[in-house]
C-alpha positions as CSV (number, residue, x, y, z in Angstrom):
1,X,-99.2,42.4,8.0
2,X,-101.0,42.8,11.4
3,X,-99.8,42.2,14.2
4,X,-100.8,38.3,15.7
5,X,-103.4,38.2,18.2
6,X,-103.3,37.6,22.1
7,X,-104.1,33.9,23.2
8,X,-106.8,35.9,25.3
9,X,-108.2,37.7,22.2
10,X,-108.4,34.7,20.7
11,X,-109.9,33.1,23.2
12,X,-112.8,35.9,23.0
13,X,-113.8,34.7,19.6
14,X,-114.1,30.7,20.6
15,X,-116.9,28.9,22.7
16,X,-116.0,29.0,26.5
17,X,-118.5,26.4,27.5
18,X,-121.3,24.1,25.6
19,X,-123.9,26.9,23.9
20,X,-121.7,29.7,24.1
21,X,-122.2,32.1,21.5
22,X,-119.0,34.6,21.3
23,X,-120.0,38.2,21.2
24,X,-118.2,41.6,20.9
25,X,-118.6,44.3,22.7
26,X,-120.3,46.4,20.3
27,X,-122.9,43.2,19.5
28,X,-123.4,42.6,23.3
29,X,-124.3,46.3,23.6
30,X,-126.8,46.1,21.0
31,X,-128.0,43.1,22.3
32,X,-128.5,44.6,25.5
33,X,-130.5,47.7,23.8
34,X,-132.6,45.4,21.7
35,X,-133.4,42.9,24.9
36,X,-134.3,45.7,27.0
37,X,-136.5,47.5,24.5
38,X,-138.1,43.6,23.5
39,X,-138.6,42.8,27.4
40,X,-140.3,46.3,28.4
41,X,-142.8,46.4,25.9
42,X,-143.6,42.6,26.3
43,X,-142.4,41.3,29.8
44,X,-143.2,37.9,28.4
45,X,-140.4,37.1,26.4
46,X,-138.5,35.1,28.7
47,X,-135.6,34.8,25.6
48,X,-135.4,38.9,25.6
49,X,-135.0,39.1,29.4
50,X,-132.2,36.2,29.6
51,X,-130.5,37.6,26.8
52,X,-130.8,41.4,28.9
53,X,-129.7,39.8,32.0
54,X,-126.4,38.3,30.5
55,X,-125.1,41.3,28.2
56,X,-125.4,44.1,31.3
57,X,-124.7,42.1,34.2
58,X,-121.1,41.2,33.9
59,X,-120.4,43.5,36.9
60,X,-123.0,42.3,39.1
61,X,-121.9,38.7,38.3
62,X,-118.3,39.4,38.8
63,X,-119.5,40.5,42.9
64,X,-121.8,37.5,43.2
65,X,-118.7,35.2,42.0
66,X,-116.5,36.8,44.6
67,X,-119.0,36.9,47.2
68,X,-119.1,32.9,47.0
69,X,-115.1,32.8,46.2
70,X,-114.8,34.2,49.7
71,X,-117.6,31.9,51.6
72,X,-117.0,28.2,52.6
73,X,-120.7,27.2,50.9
74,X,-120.4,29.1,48.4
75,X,-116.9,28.0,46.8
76,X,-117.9,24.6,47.2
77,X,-120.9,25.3,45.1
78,X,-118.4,26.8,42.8
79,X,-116.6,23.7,42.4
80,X,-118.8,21.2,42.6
81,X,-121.5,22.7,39.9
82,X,-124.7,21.6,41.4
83,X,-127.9,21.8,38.7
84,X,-131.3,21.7,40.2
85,X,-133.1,19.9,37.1
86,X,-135.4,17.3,37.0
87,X,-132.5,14.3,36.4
88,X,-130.9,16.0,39.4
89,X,-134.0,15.5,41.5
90,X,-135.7,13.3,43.6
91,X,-138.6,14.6,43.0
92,X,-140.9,11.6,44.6
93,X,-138.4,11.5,47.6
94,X,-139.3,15.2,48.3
95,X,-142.9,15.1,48.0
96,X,-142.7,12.2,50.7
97,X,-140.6,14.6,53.3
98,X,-142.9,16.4,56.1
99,X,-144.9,19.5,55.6
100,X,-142.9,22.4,56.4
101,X,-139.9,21.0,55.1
102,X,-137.7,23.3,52.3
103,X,-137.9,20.0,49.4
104,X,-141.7,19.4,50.0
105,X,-142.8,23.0,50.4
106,X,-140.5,23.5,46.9
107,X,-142.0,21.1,45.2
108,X,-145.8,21.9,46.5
109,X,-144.6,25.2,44.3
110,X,-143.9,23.4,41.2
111,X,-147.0,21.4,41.2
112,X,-149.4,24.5,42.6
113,X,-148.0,27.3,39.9
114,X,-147.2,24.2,37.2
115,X,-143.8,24.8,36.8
116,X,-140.6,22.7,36.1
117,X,-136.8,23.6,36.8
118,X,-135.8,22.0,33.5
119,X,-137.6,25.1,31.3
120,X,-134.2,27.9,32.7
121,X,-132.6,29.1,29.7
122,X,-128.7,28.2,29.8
123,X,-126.2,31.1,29.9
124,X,-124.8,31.8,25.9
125,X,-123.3,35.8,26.0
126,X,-121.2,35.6,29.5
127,X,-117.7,35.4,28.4
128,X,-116.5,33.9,31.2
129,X,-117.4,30.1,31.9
130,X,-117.1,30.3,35.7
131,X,-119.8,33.8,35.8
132,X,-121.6,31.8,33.2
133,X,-122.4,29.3,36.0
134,X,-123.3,31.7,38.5
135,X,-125.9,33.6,36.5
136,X,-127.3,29.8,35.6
137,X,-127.3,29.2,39.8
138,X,-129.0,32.3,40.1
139,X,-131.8,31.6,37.6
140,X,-131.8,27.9,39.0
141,X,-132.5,28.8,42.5
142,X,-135.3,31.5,41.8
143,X,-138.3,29.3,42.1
144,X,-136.4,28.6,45.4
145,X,-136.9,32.0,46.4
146,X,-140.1,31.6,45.7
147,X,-140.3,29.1,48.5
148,X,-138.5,30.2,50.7
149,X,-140.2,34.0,50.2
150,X,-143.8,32.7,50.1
151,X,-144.3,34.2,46.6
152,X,-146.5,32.6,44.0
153,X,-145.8,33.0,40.0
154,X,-148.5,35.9,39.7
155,X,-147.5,39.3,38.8
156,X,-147.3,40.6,42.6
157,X,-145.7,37.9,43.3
158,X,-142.8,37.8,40.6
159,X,-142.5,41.4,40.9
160,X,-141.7,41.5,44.9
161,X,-139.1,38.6,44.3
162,X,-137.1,40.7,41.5
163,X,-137.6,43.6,44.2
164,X,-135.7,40.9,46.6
165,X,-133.1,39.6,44.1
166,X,-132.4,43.2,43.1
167,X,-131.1,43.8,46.1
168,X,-129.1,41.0,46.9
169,X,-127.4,40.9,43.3
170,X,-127.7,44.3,41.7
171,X,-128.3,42.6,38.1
172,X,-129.4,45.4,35.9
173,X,-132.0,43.0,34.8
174,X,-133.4,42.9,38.3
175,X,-133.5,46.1,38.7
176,X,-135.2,46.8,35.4
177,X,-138.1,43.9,36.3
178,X,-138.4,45.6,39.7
179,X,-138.9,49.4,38.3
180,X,-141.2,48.5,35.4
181,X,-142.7,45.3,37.1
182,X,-145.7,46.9,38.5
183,X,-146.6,49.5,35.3
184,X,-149.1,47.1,34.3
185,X,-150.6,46.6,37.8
186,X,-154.2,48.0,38.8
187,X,-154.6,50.2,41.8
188,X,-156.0,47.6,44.7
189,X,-152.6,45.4,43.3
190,X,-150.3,48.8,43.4
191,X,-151.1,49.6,46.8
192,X,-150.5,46.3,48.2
193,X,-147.0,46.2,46.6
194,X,-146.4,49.6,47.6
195,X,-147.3,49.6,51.1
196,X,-146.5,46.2,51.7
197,X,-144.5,44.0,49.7
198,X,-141.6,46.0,48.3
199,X,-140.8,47.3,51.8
200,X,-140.4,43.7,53.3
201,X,-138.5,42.9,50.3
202,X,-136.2,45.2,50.5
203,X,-135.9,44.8,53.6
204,X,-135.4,41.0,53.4
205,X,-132.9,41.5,50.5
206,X,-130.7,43.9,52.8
207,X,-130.9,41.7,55.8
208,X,-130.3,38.2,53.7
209,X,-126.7,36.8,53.1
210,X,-126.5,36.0,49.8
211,X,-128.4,33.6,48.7
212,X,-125.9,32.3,45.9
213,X,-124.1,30.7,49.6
214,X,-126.8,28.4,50.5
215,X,-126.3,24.5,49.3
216,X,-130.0,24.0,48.5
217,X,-129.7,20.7,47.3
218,X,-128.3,19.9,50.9
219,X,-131.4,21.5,52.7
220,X,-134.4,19.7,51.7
221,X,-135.4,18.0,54.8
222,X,-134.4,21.4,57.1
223,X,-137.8,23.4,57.7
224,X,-138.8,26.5,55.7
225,X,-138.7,28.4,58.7
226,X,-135.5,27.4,60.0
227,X,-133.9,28.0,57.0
228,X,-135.2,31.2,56.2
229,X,-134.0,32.7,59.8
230,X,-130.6,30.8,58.9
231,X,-130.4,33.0,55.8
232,X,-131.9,35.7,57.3
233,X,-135.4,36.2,55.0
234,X,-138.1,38.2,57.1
235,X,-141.7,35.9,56.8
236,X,-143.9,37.1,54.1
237,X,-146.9,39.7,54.3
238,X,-150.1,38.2,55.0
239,X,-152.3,39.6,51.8
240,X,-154.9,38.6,50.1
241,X,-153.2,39.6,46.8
242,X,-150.6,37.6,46.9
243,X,-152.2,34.2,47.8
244,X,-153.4,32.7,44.3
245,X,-150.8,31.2,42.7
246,X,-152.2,32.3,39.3
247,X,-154.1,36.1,38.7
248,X,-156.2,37.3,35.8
249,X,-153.2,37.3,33.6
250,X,-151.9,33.8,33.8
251,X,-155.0,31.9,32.2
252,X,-153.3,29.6,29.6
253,X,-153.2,25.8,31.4
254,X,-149.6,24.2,32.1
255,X,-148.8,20.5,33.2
256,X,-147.8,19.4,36.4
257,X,-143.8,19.0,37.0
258,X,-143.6,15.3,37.9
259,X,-143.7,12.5,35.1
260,X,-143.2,15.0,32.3
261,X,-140.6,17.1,30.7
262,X,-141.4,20.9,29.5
263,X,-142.3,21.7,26.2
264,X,-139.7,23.1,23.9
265,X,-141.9,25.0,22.0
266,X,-142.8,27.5,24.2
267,X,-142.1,29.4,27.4
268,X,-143.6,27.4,30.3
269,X,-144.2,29.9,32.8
270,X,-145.8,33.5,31.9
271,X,-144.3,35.2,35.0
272,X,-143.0,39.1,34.4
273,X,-139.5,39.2,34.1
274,X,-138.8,35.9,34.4
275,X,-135.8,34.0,32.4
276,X,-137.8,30.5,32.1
277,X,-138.3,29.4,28.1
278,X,-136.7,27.4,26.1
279,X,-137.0,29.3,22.6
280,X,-134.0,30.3,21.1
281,X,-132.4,33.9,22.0
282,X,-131.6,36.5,19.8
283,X,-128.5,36.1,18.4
284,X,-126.3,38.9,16.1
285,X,-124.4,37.5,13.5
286,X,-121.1,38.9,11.8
């Protein structure tokens, strides 16, 4: 007869938290090879690049969780579980604050790029239900960094953000977006990210405490610029590039944020690399 299992062996093959799907190790690395392969030859499929984000970064998660474990901020985010959703917002109340403030300047990026917090894919291969928050904080507060970095949803833009977060988290999936980003760009676009945007993102990323730390939801009426010196963000290049919020390659109409909820038919944003969709992920069975 074999031997019983472990209560944590066990554990591995049950749900941790609502939509997790329990995964071996051999099915998360095939996953992982199948998500990458899916996500570089079509940067589009949001479900490809969440799934790739969550089966190879359970060592960059495991740093982020500590790195908020050991900050006052950020272990209260830990136990409180903030969600920046649209039943979590105010979103009227922030479109009344001041120009220049962090919650109207946020949500002057959801209406201008037509996007809506509510289309992040939740978290399904982390086995672990605490790192299954924090990789759903991190993909909750990206169109924050867009804010707060000046970025819009083009390609340039996406791309310089994942050169940012790639610093600041080291998520393989970062890293990937950042590397093989900007194969699809033309020269003028190249040389702008290049020469200009990579270097102040790197440079912003090494320079930034982590932005897993910062209590968003508590910052809306602070000003852009006072918070990004608080966290330590340079300002944004100045580039002609990098000013529409849509380029040639983002032509299919989306709906303002306010009054609706996203489709859940198909991705709502068409950013490269990006984790926002709300189609269903690859899953292995057996």
């Amino acid at each position: 007869m074999a031997a019983a299992e472990s209560p944590a062996e066990e554990q591995n093959y049950y749900p941790l938290y609502p939509g997790h799907i329990p995964t071996s190790l051999l099915q998360k690395s095939l996953l992982a090879v199948g998500s990458a392969f899916m996500a570089l030859y079509d940067p589009y499929r949001h479900d490809m690049v969440a799934v790739l984000g969550e089966t190879t970064g359970y060592l960059a998660l495991q740093k982020l969780r500590e790195q908020m474990r050991n900050d006052p901020e950020g272990y209260r985010i830990l136990q409180e579980r903030p969600r920046i959703r649209l039943s979590t917002l105010d979103i009227a109340g922030l479109r009344m604050l001041p120009e220049g403030t962090f919650g109207r300047e946020y949500v002057r990026f959801l209406d201008d790029n037509r996007v809506s917090p509510d289309t992040r894919v939740s978290a399904r291969f982390v086995d672990d239900e605490e790192l299954a928050y924090v990789i759903q904080r991190y993909r909750e507060v990206h169109d924050l960094m867009h804010t707060l970095l000046g970025m819009p949803t083009n390609m340039l833009g996406e791309i310089a953000v994942k050169w940012f977060e790639a610093v600041q988290t080291g998520l393989p999936m970062c890293i990937l977006g950042a590397m093989f980003g900007p194969v699809r760009l033309n020269t003028r676009k190249l040389r702008i990210l290049t020469t200009e945007l990579i270097p102040w993102a790197i440079r912003s990323g090494r320079s930034a405490n982590s932005i897993l730390n910062v209590y968003y939801e508590e910052r809306w009426e602070q000003t852009v610029e006072s918070l990004r010196n608080e966290i330590g963000i340079l300002p944004p290049p100045e580039s002609e590039g990098i000013s529409p919020a849509r380029d040639e390659t983002d032509s299919e109409p989306r709906k303002p944020v306010s009054g609706q909820k996203p489709s859940l038919q198909k991705c709502s944003s068409r950013s490269v690399f990006s984790e926002r969709c709300d189609e269903t992920p690859l899953v292995l069975s057996g």
